[in-house]
C-alpha positions as CSV (number, residue, x, y, z in Angstrom):
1,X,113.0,123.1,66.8
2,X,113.5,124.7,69.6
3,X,110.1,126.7,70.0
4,X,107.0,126.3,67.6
5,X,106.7,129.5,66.1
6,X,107.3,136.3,69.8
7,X,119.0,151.9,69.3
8,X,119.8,153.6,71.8
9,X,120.0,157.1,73.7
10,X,118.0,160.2,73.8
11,X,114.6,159.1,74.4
12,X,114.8,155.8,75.9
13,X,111.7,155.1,78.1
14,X,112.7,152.7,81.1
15,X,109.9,150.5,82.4
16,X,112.2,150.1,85.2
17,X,111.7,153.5,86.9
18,X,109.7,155.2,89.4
19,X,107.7,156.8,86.7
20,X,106.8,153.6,84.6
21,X,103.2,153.9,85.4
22,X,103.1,157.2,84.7
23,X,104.6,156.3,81.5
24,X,101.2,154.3,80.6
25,X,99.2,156.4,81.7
26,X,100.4,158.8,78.9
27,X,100.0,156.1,76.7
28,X,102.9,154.9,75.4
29,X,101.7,151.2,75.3
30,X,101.8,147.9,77.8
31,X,105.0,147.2,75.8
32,X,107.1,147.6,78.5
33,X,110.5,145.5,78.7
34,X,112.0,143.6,80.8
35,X,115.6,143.5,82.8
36,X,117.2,140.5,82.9
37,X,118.1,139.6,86.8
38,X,120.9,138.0,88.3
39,X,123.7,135.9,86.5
40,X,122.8,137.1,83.2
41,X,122.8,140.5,83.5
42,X,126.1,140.6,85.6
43,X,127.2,139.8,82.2
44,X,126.3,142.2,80.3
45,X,129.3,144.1,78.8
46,X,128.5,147.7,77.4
47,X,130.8,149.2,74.9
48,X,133.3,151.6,76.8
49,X,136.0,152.1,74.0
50,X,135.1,151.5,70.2
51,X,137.4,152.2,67.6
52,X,136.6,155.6,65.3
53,X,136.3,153.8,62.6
54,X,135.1,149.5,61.0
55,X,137.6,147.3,62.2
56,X,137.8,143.3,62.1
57,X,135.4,141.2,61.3
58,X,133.2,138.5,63.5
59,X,132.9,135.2,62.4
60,X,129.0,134.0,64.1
61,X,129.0,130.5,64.0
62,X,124.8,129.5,64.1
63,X,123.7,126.1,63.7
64,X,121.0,126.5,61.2
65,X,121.4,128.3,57.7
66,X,118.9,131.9,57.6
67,X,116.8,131.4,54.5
68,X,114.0,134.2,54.5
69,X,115.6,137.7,53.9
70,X,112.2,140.3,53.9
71,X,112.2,140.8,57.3
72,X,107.8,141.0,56.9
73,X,107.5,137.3,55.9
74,X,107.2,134.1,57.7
75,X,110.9,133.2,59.0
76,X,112.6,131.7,62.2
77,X,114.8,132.6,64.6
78,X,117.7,131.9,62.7
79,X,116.9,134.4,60.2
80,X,116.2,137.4,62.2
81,X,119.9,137.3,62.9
82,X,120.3,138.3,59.5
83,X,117.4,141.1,60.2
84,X,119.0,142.8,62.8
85,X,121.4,143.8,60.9
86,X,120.3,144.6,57.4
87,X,116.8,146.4,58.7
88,X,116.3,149.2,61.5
89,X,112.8,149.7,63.7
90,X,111.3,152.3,64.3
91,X,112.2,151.7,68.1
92,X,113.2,148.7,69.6
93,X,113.5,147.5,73.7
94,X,116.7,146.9,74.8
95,X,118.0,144.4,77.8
96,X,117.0,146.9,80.6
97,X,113.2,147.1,79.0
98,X,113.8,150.4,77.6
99,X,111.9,151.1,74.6
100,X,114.7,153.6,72.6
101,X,114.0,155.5,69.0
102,X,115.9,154.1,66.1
103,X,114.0,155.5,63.0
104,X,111.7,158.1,64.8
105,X,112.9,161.2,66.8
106,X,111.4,159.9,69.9
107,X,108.8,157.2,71.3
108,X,104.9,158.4,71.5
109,X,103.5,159.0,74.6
110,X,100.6,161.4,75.5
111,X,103.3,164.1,77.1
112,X,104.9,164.5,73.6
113,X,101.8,164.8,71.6
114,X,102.7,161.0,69.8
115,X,99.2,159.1,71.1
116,X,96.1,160.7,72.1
117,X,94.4,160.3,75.4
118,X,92.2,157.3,74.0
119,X,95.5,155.3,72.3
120,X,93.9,155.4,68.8
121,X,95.7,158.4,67.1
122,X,99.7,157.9,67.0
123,X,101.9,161.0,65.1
124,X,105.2,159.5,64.8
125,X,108.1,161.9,64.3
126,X,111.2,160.3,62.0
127,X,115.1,161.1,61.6
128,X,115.4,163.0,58.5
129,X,119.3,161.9,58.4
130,X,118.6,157.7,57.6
131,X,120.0,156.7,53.9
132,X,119.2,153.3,52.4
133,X,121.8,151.1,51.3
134,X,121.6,152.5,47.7
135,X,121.9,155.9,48.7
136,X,118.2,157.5,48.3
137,X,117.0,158.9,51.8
138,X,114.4,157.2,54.0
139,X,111.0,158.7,54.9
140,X,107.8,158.4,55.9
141,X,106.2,157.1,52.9
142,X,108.7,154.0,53.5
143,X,106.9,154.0,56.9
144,X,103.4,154.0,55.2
145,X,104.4,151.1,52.7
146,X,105.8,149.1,54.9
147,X,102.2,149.3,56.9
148,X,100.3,149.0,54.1
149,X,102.3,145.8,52.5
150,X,102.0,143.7,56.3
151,X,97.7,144.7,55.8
152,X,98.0,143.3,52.2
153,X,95.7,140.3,51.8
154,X,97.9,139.3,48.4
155,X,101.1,139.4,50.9
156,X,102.3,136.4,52.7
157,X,102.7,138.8,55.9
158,X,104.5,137.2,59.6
159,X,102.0,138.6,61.4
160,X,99.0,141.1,61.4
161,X,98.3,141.3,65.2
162,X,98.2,144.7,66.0
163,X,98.8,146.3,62.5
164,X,95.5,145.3,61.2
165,X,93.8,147.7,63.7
166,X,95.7,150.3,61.6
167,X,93.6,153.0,59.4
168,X,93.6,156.1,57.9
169,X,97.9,156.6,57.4
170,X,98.6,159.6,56.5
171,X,102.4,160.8,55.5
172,X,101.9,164.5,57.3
173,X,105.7,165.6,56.1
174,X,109.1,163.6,55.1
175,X,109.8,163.0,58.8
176,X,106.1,162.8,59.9
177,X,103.3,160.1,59.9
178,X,100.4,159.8,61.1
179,X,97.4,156.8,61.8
180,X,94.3,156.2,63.9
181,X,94.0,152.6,65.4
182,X,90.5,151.1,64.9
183,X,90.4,150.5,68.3
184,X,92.8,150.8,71.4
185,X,95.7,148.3,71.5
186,X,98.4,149.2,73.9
187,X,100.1,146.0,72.8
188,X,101.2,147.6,69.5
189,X,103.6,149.9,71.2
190,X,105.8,146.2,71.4
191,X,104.9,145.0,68.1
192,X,106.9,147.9,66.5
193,X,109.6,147.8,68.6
194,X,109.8,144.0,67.8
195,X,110.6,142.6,64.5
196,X,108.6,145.2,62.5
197,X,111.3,145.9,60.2
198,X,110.8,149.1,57.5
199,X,110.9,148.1,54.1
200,X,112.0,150.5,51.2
201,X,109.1,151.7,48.9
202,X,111.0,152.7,45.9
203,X,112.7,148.7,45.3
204,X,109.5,147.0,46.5
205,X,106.5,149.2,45.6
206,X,107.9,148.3,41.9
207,X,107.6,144.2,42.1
208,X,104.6,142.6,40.5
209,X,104.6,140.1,43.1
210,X,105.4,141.1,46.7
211,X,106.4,137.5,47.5
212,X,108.9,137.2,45.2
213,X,111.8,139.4,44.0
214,X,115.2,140.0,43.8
215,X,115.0,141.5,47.3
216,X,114.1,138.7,49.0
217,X,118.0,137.3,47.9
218,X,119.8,140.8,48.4
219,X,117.9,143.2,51.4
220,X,118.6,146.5,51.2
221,X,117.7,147.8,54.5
222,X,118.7,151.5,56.8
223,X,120.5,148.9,59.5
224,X,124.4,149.0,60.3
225,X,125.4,146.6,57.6
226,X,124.6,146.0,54.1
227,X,124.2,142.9,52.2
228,X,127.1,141.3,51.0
229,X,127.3,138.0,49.4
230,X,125.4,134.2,50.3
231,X,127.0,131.0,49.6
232,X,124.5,128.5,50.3
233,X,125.0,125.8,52.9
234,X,128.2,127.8,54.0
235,X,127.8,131.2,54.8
236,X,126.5,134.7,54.8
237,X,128.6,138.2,54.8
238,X,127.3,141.5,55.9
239,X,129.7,144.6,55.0
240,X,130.1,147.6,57.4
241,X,127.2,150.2,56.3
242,X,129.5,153.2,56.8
243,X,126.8,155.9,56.3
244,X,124.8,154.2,59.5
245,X,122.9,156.9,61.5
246,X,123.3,155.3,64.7
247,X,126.4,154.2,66.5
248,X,128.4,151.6,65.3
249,X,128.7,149.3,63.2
250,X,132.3,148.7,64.5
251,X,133.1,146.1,63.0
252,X,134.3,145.4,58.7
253,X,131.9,143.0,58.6
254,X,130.1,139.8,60.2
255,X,130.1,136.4,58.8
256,X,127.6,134.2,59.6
257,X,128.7,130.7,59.5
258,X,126.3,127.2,59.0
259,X,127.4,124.5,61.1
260,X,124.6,122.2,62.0
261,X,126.3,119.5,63.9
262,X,126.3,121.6,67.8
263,X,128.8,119.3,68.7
264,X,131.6,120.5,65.7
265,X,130.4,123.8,66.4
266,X,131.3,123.8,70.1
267,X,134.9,122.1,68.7
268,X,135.5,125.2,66.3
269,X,134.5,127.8,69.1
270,X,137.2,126.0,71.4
271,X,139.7,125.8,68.9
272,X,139.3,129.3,67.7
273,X,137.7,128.9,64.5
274,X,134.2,131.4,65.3
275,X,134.2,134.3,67.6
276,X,130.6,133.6,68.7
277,X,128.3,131.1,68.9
278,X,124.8,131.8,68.5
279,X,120.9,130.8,68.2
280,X,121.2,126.9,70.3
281,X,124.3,128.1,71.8
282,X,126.4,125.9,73.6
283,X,125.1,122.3,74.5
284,X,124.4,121.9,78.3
285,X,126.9,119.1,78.6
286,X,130.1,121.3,77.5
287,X,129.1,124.6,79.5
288,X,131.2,123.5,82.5
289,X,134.2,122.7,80.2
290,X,133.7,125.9,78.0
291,X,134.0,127.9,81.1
292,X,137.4,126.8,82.2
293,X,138.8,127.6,78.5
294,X,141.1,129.8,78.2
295,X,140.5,133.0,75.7
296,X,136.9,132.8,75.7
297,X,134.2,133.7,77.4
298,X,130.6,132.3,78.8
299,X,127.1,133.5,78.8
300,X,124.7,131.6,80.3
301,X,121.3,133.3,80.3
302,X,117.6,133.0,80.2
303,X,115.4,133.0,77.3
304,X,111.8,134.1,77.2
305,X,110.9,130.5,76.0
306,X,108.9,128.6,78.2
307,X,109.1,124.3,78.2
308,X,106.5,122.6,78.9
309,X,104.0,119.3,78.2
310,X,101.1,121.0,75.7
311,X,97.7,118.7,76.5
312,X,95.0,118.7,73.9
313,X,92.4,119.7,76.6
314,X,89.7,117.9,74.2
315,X,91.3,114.8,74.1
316,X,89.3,112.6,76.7
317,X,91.6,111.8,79.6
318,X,93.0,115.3,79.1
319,X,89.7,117.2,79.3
320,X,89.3,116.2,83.5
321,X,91.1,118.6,85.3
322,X,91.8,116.1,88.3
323,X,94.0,114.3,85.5
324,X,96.4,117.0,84.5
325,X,97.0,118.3,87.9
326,X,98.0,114.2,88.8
327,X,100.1,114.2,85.8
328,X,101.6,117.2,86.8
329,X,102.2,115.9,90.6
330,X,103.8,112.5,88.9
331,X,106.8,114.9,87.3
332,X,109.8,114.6,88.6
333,X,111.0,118.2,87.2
334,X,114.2,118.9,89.2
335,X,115.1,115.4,88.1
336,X,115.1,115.5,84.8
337,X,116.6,119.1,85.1
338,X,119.6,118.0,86.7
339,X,120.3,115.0,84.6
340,X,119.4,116.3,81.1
341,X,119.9,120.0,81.1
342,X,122.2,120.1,84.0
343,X,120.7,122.3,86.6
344,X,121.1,125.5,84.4
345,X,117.2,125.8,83.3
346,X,114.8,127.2,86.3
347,X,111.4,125.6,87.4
348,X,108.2,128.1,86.5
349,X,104.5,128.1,86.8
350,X,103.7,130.4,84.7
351,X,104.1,131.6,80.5
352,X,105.5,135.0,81.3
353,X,109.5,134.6,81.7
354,X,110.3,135.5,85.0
355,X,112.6,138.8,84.3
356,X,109.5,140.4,83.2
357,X,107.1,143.3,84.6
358,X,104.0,141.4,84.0
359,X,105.5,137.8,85.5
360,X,103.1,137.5,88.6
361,X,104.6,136.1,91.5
362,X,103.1,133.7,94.2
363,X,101.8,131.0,91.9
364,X,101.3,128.0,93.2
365,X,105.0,126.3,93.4
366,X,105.0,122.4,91.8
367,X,105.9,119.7,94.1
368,X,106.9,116.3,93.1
369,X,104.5,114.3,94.8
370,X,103.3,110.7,92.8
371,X,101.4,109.7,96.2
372,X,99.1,113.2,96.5
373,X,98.8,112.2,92.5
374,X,97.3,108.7,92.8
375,X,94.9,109.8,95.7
376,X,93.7,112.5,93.3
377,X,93.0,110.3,90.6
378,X,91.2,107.6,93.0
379,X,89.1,110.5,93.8
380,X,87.9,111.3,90.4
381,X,87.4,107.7,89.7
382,X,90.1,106.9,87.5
383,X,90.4,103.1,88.9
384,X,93.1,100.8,88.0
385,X,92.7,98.1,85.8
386,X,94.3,95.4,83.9
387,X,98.0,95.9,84.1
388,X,97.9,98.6,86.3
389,X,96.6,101.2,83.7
390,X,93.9,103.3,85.3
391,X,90.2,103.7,83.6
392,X,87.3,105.8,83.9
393,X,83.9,105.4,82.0
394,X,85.4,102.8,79.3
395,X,88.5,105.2,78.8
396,X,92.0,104.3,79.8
397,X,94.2,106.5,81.1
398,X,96.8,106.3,78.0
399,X,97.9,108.7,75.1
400,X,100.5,109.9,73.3
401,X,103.6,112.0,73.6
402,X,105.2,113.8,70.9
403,X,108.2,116.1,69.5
404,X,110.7,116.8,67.1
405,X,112.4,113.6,65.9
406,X,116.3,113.4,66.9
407,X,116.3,115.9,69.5
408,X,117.8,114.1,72.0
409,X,117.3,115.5,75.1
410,X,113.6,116.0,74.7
411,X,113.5,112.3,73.7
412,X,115.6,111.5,77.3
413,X,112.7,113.5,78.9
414,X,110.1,111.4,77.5
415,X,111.1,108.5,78.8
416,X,111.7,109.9,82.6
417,X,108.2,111.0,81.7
418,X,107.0,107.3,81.2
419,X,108.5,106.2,84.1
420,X,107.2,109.1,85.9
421,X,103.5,108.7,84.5
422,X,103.3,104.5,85.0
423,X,103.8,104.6,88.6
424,X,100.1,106.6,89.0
425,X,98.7,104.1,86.3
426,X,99.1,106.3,83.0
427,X,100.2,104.5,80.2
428,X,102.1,107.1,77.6
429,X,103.6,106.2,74.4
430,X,106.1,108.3,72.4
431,X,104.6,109.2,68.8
432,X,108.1,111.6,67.4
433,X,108.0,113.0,64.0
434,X,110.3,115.6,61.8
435,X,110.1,118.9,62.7
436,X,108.3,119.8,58.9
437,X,105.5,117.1,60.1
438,X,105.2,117.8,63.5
439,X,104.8,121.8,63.5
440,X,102.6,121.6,60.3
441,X,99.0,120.3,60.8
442,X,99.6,117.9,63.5
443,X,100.6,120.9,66.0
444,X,98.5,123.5,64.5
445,X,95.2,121.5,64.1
446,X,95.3,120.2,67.2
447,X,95.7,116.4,65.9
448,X,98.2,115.5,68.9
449,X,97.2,113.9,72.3
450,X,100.5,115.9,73.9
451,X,103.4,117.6,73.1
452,X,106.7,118.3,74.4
453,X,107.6,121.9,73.5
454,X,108.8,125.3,74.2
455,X,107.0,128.3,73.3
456,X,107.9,131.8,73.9
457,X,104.1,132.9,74.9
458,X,105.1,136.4,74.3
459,X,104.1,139.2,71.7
460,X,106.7,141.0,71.3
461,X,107.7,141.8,75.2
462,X,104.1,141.9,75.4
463,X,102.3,139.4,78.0
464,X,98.9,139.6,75.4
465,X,98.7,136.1,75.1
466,X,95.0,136.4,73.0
467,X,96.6,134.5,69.8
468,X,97.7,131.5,72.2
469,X,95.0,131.4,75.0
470,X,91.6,133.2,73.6
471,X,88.9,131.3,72.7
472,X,88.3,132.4,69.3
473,X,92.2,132.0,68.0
474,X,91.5,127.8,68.2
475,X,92.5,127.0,64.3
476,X,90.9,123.7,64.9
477,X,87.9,125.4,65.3
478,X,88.4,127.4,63.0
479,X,89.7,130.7,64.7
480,X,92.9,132.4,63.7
481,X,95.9,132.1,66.0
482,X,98.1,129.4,67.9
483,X,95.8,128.0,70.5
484,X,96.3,124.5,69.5
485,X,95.9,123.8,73.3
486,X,91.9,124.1,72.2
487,X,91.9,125.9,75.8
488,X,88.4,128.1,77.0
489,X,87.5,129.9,79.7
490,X,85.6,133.0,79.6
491,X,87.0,134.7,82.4
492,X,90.5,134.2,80.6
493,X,88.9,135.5,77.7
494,X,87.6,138.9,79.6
495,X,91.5,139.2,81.2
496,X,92.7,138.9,77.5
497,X,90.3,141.8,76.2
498,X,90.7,143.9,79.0
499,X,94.7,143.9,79.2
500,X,94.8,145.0,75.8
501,X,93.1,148.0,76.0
502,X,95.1,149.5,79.3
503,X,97.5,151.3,78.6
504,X,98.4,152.0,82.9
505,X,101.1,149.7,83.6
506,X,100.0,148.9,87.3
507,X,96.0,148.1,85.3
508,X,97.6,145.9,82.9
509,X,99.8,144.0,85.9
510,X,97.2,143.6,87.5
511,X,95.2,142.2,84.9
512,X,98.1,139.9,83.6
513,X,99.0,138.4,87.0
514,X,95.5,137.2,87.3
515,X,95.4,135.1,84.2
516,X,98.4,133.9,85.2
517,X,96.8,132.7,88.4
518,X,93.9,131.1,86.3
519,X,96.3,129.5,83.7
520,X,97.9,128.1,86.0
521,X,95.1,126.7,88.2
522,X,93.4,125.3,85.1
523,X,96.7,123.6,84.0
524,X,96.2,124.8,80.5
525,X,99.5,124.1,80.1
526,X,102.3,121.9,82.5
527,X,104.7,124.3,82.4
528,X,108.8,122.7,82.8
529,X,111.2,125.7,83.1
530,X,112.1,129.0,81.6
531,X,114.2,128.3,78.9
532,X,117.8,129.3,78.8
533,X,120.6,129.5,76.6
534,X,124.5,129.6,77.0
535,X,126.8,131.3,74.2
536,X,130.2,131.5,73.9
537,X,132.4,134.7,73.0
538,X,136.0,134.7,71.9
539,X,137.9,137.4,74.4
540,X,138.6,140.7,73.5
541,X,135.2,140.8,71.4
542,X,133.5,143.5,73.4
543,X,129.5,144.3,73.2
544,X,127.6,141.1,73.8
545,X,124.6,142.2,75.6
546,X,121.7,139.2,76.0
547,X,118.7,140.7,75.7
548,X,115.7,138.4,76.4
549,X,112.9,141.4,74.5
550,X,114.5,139.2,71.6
551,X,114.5,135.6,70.0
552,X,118.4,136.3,69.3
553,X,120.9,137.4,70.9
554,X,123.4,138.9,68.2
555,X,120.9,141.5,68.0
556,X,122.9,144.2,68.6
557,X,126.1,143.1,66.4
558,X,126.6,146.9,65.3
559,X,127.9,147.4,69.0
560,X,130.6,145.1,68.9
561,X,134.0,145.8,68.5
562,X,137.8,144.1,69.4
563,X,139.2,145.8,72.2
């Protein structure tokens, strides 16, 4: 497991531009995107020259099999590659951090009459031209359903952040809805531009239960390709949905291949076998080979996943500050960098990824310093004792590490970690489990001592971080969210309510840099590096664009074409 578990044209609004905060302050959401910088976006390749009509087919190799097919429930990564291409949003944010219409006419702002002055009342206008799969049109009672089913206590929904706030829908006209928001949550603008996929009311709105159907084995979505055929533990085809209303697809159709073993999987990408390999990518130790091979093509860039060392902060040694900035002193980070992930990851201090408008700059920078460590921890009265292992009070200065089971790397880390940790007198021992153990209760009711993980902080491209860092989202005291870190701080809690409810981009910066400064001063979390992925293309396949607003890259597979 790789983290715990987050179009285009007329109308694009670029978060980029002079005129970004002007775009908030006609309120059309903190959602903004990001750019990616440097290597990763000299990479891009935009379409120049696509064909006039489907052509080919791409063969995308991923290393896990997609499972969940209603884009609204619970699912992973893996199967939002599936998503993207069966489903359309009503906008979506592309590399650049441009939010651009895909259902609707046109993103909301105040100018265009889509969200009022306060951010409560949205009028969304639609495309009048989208056709299901089967044929019958798409309109803004799909819209309402798809709404209403997420708000649906009897429906296992992904997520209601955001969309529970949502009352009063109205379906004004075919191509025109309307709702008021409970209460002002600029936030929401990246929640729908995200992965909140439409659904079609007249399949679903006809199942007695909307957990199961025969939908959830054959989608039928607006997107650029329909559902083909699934044999499981091998494949998946999508076929070319010629009556698409935006560009593309270009291709006949994509098959998405299972091949668990990364290591086979980078052997059939070399020899030809897949045109693309996607979700883990290529495996740090091959990315120097695969970018002498001939005929392909490599794309190393960053994720919006953060690594990092998750403390329970009410787990005794863990709860004195003086301890986690000591532990943090005792890493070694660039070391275990270079040696297990090869130099390609980058250091951070914070949980926003670095490409993006909110990532506050300045933090205080880590330094590798085991000497500054044990001075600290003599200072707080953690002394020494038998064996070397430092005590305080009756409590020793030893816990437990864990993560997934067989992930290799991580498990290398852990025991530069150990080495790392003994020579300031902390005693850590590894406690690995399955992935289906350790992300279950252990992770989520905060029954760990620490945890090796990465997490894309995120919602959305948004930096509200309420569901991971609030107070009241602690499930193991019996909030609602993912704050398994049991962290609280008050003032963190009055950034997190206020950020939410600007809608200026320079407010909500601002506001967003300084939690960052406080998260980071109160270690809440020993943050690794931003996370990073390298993929491979087979020349001549043009389109791959790496977009870091998403969890996947093959996002945009309707752009892709042989040249």
């Amino acid at each position: 497991m790789a983290s715990d578990t987050g179009k285009f044209g007329v109308g694009a609004v670029h978060l980029g531009s002079p005129n970004r905060r002007q775009f908030f302050q006609l309120g059309a959401g903190a959602a903004a995107g990001w750019g990616l910088a440097g290597n990763a976006f000299a990479q891009t390749e935009r379409p120049t020259n696509p064909p006039d009509k489907p052509r080919g087919q791409v063969i995308a190799a991923l290393s896990q099999e997609p499972t969940v097919f209603h884009p609204l429930m619970p699912g992973i990564e893996v199967d939002q590659g599936v998503w993207w291409q069966v489903f359309s949003l009503l906008w979506y944010i592309d590399p650049e951090g441009n939010f651009v219409p895909d259902l609707a006419r046109e993103v909301p702002t105040i100018e265009n009459g889509g969200l009022s002055a306060d951010g409560l009342t949205w009028k969304i206008k639609l495309r009048s031209d989208v056709k299901w799969h089967d044929g019958m049109p798409f309109t803004a009672e799909d819209v309402k359903f798809s709404l209403d089913l997420i708000n649906d206590s009897n429906f296992r929904a992904r997520s209601r952040v955001g969309h529970s706030l949502v009352k009063d829908i109205k379906v004004v006209a075919a191509d025109e809805i309307h709702w008021r928001m409970e209460a002002p949550y600029s936030p929401y603008m990246s929640i729908l531009g995200s992965l909140t996929f439409i659904v079609p009311k007249h399949i679903l709105e006809k199942v007695t239960d909307p957990n199961a159907s025969p939908f959830h084995n054959a989608p039928v979505g607006t997107g650029p390709f329909r559902w083909g055929e699934r044999v499981p533990g091998d494949h998946i085809q999508l076929n070319a949905h010629t009556g698409y209303h935006g560009k593309g697809p270009y291709v006949e159709r994509v098959v998405f291949k299972y091949i668990p073993d990364l290591t086979v999987l980078y052997t059939q990408f070399r020899t030809g076998q897949v045109d693309y390999t996607g979700l883990q990518g290529i495996l740090p130790n091959f990315v120097q080979e695969a970018k002498t091979l001939k005929g392909r093509k490599i794309f190393v860039s960053a994720t919006s996943s953060v690594e990092h060392i998750a403390p329970n902060l009410e787990f005794g040694p863990f709860a004195d500050r003086a301890v986690r900035e000591a532990l943090y002193l005792a890493i070694n980070k660039q070391a275990i960098i270079d040696a297990l992930y090869y130099g390609l990851p980058t250091q951070t201090e914070s949980f926003v990824p670095q490409q993006a408008w909110s990532f506050q700059r300045g933090l205080p920078q880590h330094k590798y310093d085991p000497a500054k460590a044990n001075a600290l921890l003599d200072a707080a009265g953690w002394v020494r004792g038998s064996g070397g292992i430092r005590e305080k009070g009756g409590v020793k200065l030893e816990f437990t590490n864990s993560t997934t089971s067989g992930n290799a790397v991580r498990e290398q880390t852990q025991q530069l970690l150990i080495q790392d940790w003994r020579a300031i007198g902390a005693a850590m021992r590894v406690n690995n489990m399955p992935a289906a153990v350790i992300w279950g209760d252990f992770w989520q009711q905060s029954k760990f001592n620490s945890v090796l993980v990465s997490v894309n902080f995120m919602l959305g491209s948004d930096p509200d971080v309420t569901p991971r860092f609030g107070s009241g989202a602690i499930p193991a005291q019996g909030g609602r969210g993912y704050n398994t870190y049991q962290y609280k701080n008050p003032e963190a809690d009055r950034f997190l309510a206020e950020g939410a409810k600007q809608f200026d981009l320079g407010q909500r910066k601002t506001t967003y840099g300084e939690l960052q400064k406080l998260i980071r001063n109160d270690l809440a979390i020993l943050p690794m590096f931003q996370g990073f992925i390298a993929e491979g293309v087979k020349e001549g396949l043009q389109g791959f664009r790496p977009n870091i607003n998403t969890s996947i890259n093959c996002w945009n597979i309707r752009e892709w074409y042989w040249a």
